[in-house]
Chimera marker file (.cmm) of the C-alpha trace (Angstrom):
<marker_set name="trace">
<marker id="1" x="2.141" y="-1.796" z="-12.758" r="1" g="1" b="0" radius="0.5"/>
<marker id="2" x="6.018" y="-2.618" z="-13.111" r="1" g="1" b="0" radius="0.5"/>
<marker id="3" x="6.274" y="-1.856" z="-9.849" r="1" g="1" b="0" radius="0.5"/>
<marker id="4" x="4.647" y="-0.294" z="-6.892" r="1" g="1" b="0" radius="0.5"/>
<marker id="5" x="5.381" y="1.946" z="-3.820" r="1" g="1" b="0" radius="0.5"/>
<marker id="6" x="3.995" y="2.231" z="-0.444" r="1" g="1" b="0" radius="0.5"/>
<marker id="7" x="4.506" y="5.228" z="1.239" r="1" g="1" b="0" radius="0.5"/>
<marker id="8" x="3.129" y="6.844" z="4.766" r="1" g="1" b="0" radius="0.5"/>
<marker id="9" x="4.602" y="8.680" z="7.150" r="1" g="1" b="0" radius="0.5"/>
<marker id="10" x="3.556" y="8.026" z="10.747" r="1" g="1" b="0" radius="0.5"/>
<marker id="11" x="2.771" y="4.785" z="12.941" r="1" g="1" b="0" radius="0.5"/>
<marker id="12" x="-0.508" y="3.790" z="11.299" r="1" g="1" b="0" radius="0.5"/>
<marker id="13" x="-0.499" y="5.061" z="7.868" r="1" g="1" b="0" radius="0.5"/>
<marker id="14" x="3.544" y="3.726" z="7.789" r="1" g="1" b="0" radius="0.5"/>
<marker id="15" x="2.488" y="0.125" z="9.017" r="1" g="1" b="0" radius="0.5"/>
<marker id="16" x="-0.422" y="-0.196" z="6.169" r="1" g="1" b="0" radius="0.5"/>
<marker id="17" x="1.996" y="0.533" z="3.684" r="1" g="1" b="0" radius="0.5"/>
<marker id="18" x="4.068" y="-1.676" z="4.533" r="1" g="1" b="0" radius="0.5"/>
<marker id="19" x="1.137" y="-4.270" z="4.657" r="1" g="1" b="0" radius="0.5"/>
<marker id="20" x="0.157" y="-3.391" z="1.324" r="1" g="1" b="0" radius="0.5"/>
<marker id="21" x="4.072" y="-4.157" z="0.043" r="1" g="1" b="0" radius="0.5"/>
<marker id="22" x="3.410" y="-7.390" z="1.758" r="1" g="1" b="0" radius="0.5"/>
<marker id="23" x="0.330" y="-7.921" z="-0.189" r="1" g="1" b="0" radius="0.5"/>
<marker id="24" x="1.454" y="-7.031" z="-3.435" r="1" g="1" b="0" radius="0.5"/>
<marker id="25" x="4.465" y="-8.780" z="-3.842" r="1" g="1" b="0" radius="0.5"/>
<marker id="26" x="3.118" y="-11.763" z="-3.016" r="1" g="1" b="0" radius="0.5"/>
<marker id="27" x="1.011" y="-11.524" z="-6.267" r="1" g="1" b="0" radius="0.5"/>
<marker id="28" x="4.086" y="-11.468" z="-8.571" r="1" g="1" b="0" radius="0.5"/>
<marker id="29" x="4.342" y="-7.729" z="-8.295" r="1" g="1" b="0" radius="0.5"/>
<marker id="30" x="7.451" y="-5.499" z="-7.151" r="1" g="1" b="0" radius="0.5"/>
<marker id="31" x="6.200" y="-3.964" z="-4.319" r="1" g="1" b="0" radius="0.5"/>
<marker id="32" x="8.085" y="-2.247" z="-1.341" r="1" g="1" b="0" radius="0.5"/>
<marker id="33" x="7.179" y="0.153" z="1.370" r="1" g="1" b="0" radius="0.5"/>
<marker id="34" x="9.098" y="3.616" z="2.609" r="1" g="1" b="0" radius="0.5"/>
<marker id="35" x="8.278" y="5.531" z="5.624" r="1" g="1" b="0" radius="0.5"/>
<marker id="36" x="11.249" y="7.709" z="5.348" r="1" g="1" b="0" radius="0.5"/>
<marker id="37" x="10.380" y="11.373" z="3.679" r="1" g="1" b="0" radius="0.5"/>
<marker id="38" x="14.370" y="11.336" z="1.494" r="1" g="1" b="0" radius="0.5"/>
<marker id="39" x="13.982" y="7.793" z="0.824" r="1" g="1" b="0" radius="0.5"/>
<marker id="40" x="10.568" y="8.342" z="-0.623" r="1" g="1" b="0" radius="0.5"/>
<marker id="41" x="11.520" y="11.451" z="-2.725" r="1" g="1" b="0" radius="0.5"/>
<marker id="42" x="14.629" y="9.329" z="-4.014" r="1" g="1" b="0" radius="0.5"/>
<marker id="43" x="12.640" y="6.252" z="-4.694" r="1" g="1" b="0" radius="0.5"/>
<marker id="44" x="9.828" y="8.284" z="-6.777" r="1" g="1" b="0" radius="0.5"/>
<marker id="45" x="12.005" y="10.518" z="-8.381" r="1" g="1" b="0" radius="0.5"/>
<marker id="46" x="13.149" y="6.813" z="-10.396" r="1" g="1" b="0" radius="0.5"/>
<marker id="47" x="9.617" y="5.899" z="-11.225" r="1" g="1" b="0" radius="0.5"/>
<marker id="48" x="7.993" y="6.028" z="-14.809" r="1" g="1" b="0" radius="0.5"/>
<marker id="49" x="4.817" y="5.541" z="-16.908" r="1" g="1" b="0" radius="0.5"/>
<marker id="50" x="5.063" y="2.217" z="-15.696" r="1" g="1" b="0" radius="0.5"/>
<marker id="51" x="4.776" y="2.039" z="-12.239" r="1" g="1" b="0" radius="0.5"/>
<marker id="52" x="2.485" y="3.453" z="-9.044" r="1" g="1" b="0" radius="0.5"/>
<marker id="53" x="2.591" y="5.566" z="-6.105" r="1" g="1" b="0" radius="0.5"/>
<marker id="54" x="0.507" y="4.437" z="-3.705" r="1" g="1" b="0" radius="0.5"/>
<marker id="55" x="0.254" y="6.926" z="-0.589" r="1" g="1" b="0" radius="0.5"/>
<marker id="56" x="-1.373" y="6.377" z="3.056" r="1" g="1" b="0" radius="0.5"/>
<marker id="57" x="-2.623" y="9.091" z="4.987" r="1" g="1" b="0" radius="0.5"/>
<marker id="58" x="-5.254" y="9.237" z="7.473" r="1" g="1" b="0" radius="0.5"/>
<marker id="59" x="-5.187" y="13.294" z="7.668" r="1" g="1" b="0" radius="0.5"/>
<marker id="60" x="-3.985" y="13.734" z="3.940" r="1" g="1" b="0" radius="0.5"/>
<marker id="61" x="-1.564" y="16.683" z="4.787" r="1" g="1" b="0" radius="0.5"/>
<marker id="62" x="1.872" y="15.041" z="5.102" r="1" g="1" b="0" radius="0.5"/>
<marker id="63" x="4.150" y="17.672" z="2.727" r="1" g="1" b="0" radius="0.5"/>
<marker id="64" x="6.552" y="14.778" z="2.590" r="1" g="1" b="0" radius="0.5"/>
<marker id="65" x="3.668" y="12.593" z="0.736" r="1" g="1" b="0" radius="0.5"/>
<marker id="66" x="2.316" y="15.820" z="-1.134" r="1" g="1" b="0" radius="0.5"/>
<marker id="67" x="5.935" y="16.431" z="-2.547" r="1" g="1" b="0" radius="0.5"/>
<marker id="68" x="6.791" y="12.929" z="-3.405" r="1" g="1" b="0" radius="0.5"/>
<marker id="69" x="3.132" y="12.489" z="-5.639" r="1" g="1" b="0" radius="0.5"/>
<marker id="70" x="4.124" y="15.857" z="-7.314" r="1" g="1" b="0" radius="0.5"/>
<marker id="71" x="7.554" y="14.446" z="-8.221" r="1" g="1" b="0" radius="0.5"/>
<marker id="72" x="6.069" y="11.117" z="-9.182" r="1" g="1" b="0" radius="0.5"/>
<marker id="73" x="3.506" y="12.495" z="-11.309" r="1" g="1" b="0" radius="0.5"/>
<marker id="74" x="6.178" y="14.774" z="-12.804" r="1" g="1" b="0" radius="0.5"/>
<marker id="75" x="7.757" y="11.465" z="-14.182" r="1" g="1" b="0" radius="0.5"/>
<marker id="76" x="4.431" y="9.961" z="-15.557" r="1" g="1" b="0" radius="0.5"/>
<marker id="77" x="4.022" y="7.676" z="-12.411" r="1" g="1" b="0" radius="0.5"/>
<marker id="78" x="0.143" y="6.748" z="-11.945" r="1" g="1" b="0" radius="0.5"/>
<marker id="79" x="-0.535" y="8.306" z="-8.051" r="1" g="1" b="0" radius="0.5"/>
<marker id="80" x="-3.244" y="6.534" z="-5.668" r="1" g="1" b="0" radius="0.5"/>
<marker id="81" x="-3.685" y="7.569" z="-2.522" r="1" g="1" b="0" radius="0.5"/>
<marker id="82" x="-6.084" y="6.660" z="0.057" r="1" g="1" b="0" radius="0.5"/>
<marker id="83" x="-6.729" y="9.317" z="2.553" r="1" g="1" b="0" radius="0.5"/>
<marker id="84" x="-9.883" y="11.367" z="3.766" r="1" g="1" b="0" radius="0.5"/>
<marker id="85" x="-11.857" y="13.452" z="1.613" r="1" g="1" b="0" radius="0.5"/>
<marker id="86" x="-11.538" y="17.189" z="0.781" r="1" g="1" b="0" radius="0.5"/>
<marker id="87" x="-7.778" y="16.702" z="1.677" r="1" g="1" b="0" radius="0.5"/>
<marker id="88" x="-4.993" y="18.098" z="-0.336" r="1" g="1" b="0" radius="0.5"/>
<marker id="89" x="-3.462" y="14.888" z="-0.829" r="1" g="1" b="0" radius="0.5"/>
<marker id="90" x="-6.753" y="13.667" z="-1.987" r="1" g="1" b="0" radius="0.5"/>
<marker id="91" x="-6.363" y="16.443" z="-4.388" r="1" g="1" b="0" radius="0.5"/>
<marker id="92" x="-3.466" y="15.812" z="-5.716" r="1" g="1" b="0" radius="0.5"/>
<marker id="93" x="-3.002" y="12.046" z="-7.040" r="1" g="1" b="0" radius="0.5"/>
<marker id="94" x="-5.004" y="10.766" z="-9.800" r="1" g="1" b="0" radius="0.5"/>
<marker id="95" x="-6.988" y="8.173" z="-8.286" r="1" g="1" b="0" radius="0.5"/>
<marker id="96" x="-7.838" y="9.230" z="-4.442" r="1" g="1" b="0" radius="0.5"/>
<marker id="97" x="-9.201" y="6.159" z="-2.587" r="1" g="1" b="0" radius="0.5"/>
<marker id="98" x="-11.678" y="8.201" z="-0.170" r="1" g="1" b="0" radius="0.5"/>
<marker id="99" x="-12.540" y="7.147" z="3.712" r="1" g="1" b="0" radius="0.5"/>
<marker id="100" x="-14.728" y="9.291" z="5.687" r="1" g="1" b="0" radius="0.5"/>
<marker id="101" x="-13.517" y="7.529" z="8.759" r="1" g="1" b="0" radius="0.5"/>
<marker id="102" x="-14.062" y="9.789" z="12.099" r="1" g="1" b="0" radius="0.5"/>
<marker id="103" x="-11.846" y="8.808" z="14.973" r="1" g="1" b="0" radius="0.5"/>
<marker id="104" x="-12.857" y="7.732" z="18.363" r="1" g="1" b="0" radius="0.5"/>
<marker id="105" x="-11.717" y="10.199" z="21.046" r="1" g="1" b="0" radius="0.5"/>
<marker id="106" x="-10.817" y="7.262" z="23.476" r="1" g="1" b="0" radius="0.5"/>
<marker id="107" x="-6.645" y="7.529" z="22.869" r="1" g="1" b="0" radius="0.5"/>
<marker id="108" x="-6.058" y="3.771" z="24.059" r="1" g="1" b="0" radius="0.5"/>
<marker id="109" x="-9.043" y="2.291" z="20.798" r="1" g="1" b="0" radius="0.5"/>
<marker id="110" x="-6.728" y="1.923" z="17.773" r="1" g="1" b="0" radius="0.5"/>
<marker id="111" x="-7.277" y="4.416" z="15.360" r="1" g="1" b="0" radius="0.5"/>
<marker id="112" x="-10.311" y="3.326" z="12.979" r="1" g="1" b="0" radius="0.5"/>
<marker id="113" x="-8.868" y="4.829" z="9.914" r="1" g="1" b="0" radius="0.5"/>
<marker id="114" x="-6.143" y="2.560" z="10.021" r="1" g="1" b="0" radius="0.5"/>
<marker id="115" x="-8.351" y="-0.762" z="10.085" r="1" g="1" b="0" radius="0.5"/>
<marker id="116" x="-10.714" y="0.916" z="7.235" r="1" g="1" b="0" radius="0.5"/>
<marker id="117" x="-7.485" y="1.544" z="5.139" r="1" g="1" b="0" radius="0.5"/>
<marker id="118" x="-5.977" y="-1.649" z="5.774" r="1" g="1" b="0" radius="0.5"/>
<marker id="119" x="-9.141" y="-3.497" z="4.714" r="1" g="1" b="0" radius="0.5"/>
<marker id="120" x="-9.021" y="-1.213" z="1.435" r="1" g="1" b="0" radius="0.5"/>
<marker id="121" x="-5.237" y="-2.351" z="0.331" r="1" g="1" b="0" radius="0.5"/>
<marker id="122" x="-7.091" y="-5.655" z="1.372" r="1" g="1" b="0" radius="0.5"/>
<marker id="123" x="-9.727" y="-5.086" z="-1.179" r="1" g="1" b="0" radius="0.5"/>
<marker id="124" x="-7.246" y="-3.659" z="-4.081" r="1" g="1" b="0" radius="0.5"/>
<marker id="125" x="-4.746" y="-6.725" z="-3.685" r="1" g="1" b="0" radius="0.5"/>
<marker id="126" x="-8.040" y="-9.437" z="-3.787" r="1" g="1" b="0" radius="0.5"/>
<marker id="127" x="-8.911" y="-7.790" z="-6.764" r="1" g="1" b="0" radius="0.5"/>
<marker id="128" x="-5.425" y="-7.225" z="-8.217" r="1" g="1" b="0" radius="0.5"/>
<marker id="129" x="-5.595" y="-10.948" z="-8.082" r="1" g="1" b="0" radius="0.5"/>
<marker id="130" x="-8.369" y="-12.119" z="-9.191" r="1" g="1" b="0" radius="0.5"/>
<marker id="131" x="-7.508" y="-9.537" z="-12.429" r="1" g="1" b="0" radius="0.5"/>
<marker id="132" x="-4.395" y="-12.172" z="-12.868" r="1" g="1" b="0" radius="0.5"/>
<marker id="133" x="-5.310" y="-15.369" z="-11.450" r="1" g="1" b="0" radius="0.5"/>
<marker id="134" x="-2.522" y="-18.006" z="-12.922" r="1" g="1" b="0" radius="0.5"/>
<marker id="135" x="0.211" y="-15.637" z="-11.980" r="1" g="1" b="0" radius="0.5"/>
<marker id="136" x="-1.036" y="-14.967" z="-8.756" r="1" g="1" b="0" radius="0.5"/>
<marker id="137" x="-2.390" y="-18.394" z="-8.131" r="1" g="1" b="0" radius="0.5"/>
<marker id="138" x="1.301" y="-19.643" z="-9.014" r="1" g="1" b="0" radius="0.5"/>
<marker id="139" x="3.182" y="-16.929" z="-6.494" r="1" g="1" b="0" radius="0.5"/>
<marker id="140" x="1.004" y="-17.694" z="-3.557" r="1" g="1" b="0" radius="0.5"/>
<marker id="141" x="1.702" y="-21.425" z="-4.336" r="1" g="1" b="0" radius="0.5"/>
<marker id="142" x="5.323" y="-20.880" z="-4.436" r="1" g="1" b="0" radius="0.5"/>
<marker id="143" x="5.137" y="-18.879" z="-1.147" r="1" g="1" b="0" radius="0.5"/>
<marker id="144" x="2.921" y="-21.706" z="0.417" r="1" g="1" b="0" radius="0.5"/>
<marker id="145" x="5.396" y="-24.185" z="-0.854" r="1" g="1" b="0" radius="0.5"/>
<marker id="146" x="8.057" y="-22.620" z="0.436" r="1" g="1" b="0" radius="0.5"/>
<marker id="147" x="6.969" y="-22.421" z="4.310" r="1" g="1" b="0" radius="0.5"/>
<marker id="148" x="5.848" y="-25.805" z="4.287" r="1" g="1" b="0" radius="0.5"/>
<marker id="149" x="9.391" y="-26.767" z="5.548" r="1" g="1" b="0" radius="0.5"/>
<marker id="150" x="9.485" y="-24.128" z="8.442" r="1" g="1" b="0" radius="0.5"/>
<marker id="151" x="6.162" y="-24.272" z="9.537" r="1" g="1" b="0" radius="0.5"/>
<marker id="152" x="5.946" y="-28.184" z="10.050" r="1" g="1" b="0" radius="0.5"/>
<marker id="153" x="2.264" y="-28.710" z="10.019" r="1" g="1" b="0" radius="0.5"/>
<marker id="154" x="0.088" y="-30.406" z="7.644" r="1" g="1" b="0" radius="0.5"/>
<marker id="155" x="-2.599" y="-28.043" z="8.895" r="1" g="1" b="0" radius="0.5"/>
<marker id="156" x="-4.029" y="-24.848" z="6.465" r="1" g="1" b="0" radius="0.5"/>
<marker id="157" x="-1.412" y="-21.893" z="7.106" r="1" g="1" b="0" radius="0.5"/>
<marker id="158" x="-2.245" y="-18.463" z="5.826" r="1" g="1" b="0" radius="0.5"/>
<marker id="159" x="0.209" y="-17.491" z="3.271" r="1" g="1" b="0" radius="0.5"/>
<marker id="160" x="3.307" y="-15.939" z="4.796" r="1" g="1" b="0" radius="0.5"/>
<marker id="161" x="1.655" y="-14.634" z="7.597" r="1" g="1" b="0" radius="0.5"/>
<link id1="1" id2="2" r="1" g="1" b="0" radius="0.2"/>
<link id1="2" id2="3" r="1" g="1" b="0" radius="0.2"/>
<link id1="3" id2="4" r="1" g="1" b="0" radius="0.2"/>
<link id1="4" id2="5" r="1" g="1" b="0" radius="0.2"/>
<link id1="5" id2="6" r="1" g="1" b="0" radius="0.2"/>
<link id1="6" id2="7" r="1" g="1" b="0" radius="0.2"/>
<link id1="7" id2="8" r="1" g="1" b="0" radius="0.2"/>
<link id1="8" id2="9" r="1" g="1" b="0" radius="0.2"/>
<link id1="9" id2="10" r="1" g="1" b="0" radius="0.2"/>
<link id1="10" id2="11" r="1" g="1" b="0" radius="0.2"/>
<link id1="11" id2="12" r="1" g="1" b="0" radius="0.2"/>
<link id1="12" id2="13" r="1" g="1" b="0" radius="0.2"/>
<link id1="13" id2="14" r="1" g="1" b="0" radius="0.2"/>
<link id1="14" id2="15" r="1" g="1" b="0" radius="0.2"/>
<link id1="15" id2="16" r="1" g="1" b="0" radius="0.2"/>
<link id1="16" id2="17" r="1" g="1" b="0" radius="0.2"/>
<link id1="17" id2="18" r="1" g="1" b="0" radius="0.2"/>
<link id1="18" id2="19" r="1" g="1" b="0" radius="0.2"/>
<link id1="19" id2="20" r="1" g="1" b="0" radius="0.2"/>
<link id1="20" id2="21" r="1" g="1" b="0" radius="0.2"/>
<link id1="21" id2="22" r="1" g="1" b="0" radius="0.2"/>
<link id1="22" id2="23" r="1" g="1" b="0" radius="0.2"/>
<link id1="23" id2="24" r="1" g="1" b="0" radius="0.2"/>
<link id1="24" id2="25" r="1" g="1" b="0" radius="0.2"/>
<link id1="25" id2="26" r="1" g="1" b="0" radius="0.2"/>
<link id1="26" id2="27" r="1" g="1" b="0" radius="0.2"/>
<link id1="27" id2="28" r="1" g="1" b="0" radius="0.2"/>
<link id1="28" id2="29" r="1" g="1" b="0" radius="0.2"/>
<link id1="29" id2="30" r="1" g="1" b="0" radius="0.2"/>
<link id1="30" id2="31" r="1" g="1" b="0" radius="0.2"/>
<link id1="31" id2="32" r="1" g="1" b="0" radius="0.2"/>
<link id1="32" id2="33" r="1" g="1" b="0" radius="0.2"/>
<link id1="33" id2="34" r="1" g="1" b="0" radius="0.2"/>
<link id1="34" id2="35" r="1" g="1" b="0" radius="0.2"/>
<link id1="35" id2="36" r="1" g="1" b="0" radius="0.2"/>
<link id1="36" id2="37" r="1" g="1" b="0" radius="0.2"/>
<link id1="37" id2="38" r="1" g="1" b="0" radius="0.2"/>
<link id1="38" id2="39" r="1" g="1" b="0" radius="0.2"/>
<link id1="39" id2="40" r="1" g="1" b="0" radius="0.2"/>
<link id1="40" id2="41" r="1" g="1" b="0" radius="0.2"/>
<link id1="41" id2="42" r="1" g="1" b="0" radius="0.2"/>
<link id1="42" id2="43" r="1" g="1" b="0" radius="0.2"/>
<link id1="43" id2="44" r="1" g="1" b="0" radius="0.2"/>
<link id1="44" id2="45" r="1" g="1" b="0" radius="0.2"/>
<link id1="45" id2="46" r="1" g="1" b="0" radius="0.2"/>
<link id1="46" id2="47" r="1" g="1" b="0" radius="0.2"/>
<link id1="47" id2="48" r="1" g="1" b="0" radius="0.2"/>
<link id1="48" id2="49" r="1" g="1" b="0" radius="0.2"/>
<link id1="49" id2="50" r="1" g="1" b="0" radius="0.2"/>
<link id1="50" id2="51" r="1" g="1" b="0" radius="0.2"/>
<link id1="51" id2="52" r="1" g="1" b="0" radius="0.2"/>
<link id1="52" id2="53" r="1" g="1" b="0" radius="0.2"/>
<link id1="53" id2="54" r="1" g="1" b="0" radius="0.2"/>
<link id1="54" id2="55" r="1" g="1" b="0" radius="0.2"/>
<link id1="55" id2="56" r="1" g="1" b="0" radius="0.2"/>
<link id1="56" id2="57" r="1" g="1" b="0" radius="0.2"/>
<link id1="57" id2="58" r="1" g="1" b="0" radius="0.2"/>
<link id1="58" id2="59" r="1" g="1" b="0" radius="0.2"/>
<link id1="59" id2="60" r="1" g="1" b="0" radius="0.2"/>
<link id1="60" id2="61" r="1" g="1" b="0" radius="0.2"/>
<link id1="61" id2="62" r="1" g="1" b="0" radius="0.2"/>
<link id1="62" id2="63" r="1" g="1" b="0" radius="0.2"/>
<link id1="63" id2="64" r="1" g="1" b="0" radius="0.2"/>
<link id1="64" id2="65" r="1" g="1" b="0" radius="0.2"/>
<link id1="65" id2="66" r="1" g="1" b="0" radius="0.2"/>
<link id1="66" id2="67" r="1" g="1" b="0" radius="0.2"/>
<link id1="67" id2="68" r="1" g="1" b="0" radius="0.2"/>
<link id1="68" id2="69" r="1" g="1" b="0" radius="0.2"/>
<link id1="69" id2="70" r="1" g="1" b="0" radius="0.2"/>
<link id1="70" id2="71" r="1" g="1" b="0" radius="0.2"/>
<link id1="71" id2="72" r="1" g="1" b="0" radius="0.2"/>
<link id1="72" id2="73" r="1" g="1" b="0" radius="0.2"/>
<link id1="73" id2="74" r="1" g="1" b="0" radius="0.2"/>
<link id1="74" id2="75" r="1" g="1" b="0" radius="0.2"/>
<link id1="75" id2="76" r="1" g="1" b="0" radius="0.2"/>
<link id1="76" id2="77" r="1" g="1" b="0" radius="0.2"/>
<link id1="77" id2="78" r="1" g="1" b="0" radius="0.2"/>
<link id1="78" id2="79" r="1" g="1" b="0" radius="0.2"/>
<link id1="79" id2="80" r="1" g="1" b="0" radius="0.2"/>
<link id1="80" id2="81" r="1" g="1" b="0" radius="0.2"/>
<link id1="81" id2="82" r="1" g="1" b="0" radius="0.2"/>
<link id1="82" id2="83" r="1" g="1" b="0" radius="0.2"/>
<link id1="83" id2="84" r="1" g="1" b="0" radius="0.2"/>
<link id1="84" id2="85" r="1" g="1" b="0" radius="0.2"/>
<link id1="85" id2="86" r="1" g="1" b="0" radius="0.2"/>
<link id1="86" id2="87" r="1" g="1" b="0" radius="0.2"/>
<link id1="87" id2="88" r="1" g="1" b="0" radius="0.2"/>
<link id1="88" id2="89" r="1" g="1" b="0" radius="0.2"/>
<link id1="89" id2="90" r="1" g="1" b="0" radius="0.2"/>
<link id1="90" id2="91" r="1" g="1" b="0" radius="0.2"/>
<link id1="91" id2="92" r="1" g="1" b="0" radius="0.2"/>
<link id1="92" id2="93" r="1" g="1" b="0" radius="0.2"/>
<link id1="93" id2="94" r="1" g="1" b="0" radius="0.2"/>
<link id1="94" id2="95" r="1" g="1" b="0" radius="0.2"/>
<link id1="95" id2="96" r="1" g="1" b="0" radius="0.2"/>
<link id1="96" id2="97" r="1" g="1" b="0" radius="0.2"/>
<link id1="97" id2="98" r="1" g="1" b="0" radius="0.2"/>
<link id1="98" id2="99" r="1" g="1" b="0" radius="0.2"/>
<link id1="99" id2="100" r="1" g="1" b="0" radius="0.2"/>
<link id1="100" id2="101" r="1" g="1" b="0" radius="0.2"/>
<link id1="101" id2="102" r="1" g="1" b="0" radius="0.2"/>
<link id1="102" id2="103" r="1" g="1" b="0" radius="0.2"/>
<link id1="103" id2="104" r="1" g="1" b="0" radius="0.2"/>
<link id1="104" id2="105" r="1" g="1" b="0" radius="0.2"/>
<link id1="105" id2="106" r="1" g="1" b="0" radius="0.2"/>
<link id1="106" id2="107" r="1" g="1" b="0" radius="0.2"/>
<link id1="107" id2="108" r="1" g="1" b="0" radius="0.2"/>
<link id1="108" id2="109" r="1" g="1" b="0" radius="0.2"/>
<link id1="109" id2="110" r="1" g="1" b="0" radius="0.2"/>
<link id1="110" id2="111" r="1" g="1" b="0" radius="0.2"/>
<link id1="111" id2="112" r="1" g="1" b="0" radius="0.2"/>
<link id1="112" id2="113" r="1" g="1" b="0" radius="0.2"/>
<link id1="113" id2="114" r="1" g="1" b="0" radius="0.2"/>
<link id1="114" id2="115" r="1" g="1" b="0" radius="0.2"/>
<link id1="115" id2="116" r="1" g="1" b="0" radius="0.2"/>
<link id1="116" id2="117" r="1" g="1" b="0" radius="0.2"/>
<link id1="117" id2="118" r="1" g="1" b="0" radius="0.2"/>
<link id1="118" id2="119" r="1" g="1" b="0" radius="0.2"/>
<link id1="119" id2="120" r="1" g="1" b="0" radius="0.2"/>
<link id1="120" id2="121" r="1" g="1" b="0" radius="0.2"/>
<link id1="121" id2="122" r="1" g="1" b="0" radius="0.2"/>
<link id1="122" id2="123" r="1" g="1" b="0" radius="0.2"/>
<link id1="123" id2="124" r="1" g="1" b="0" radius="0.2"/>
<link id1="124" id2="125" r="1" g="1" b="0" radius="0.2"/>
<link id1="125" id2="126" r="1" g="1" b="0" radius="0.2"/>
<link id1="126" id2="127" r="1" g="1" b="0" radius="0.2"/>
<link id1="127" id2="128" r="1" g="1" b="0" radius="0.2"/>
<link id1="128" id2="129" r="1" g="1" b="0" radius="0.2"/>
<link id1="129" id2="130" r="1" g="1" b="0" radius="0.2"/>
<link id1="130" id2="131" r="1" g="1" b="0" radius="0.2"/>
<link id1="131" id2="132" r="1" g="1" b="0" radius="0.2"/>
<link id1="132" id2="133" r="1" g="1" b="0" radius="0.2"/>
<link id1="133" id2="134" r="1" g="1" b="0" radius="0.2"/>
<link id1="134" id2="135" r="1" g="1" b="0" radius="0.2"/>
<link id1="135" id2="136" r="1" g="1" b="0" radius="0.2"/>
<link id1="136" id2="137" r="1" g="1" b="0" radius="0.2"/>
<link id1="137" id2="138" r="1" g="1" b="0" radius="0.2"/>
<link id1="138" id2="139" r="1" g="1" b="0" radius="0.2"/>
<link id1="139" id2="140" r="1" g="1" b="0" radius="0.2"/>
<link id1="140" id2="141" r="1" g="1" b="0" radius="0.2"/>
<link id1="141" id2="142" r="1" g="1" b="0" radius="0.2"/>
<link id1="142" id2="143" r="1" g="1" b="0" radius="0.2"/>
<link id1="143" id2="144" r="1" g="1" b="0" radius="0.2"/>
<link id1="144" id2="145" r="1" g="1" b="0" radius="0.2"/>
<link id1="145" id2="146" r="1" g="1" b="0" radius="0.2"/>
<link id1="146" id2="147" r="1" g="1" b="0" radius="0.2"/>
<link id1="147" id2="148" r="1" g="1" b="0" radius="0.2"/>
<link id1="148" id2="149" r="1" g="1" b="0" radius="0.2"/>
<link id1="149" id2="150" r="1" g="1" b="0" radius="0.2"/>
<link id1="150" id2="151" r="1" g="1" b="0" radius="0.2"/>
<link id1="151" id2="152" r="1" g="1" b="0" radius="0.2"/>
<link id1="152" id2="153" r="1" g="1" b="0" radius="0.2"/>
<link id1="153" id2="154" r="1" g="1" b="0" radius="0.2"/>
<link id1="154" id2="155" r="1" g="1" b="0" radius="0.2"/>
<link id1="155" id2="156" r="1" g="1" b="0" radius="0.2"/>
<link id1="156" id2="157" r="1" g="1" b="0" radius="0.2"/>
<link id1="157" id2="158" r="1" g="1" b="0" radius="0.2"/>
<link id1="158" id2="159" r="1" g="1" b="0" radius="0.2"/>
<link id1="159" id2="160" r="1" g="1" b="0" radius="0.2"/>
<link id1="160" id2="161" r="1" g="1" b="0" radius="0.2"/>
</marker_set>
């Protein structure tokens, strides 16, 4: 991709999109994140053949994330989403990442779909990587390098985190 967006709408589905703009751009890859429904429909409405939609959505109803793959398709955009199954969202973007994740009733357990999707944008940036490894090898060194003065150890650090 040329370039990548994030989108969710919500606490959970909102924060793994922004983790997955996190994990993309550190591969050498424009990636950003919008949890805001005009921002999104803005930001897609500019994207091509060239570049990806990525949407988050543990229920897969959000109109604001139907609406914005609609427009992004309607511009050639490639649409993934990763939601639950039989869900119109699931429907409507060309590659639907599936998770049958049920959710606990217990309010105060963080929601389970949200660790299942985070581990899947973990799983498409690892392999996103490994697809490229000199460029990617060479961005994570540059981040790495780049911390070394702020983070003052000679100890292993996880890469921007």
């Amino acid at each position: 991709a040329k370039r990548i967006v994030f989108i969710g709408v919500g606490g959970g589905s909102a924060n793994v999109a922004a983790e997955g703009a996190n994990r993309f751009f550190r591969l050498g890859i424009p990636a950003e994140s919008e949890c805001d429904g005009y921002r999104q429909r803005m930001l897609v409405s500019t994207f091509g053949p060239d570049d990806v939609v990525c949407a988050i959505s543990a229920t897969g109803l959000p109109q604001e994330l139907l609406d914005c793959a609609a427009i992004a398709k309607q511009y050639g955009a490639t649409t993934i989403c990763v939601t639950r199954p039989d869900s119109p969202l699931a429907e409507s973007c060309d590659i639907p990442i599936i998770i049958d994740s049920p959710e606990d009733g217990d309010m105060y357990k963080p929601t389970a779909s949200r660790m299942v999707f985070q581990a899947v944008i973990d799983v498409l940036a690892t392999g996103v990587a490994i697809s490229r490894p000199e460029e990617s090898r060479e961005m994570l060194r540059r981040i790495r390098s780049s911390l070394v003065a702020v983070q003052n150890s000679s100890r292993p650090q996880p890469v921007g985190d």
